[in-house]
N, C-alpha and C positions, 0 to 999 in steps of 0.2 A: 515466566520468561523474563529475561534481563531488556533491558532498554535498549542495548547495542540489537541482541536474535530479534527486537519487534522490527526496527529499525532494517534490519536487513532481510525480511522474511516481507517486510513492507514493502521496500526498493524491489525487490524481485516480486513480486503482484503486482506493481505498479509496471513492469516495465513486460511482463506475463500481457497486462492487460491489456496493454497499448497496440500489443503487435497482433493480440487477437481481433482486437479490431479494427488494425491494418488490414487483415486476413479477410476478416467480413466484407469489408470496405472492396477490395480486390477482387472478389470472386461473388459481390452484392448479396451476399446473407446480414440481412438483417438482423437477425438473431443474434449473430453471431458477433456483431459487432455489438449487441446489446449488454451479451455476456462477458464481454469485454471491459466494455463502460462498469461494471459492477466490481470487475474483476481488478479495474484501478483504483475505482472508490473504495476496495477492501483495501489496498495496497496504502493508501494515503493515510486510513483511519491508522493503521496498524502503525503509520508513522509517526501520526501524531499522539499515537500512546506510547510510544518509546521517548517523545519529545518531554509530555509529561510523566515518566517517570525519573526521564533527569531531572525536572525542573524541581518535583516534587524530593529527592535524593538529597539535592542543592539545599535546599530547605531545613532538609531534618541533619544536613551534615555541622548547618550553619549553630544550631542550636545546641 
């Protein structure tokens, strides 16, 4: 995948995540608000692998 789809595939699991555990939070499922928390931490990682493929891009462009 290219750095922009991680990036954006990121933002949308991060923002999936948040409202799922809005949801939890609202209606007191734990779980659910668990699966939530996971389901940003995917969102963020995935962001910061689009982060470092630019950076690493930057790099090999420079040379």
């Amino acid at each position: 995948m290219s750095s922009t789809t991680d990036k954006i595939k990121g933002t949308a699991n991060e923002i999936a995540g948040k409202a799922r555990q809005a949801a939890g939070r609202a209606i007191g499922n734990h779980e659910e608000q668990a699966k939530g928390a996971v389901q940003e931490a995917k969102g963020n990682a995935q962001v910061a692998k689009g982060d470092v493929k630019d950076a690493v891009k930057k790099i090999v462009d420079k040379t």
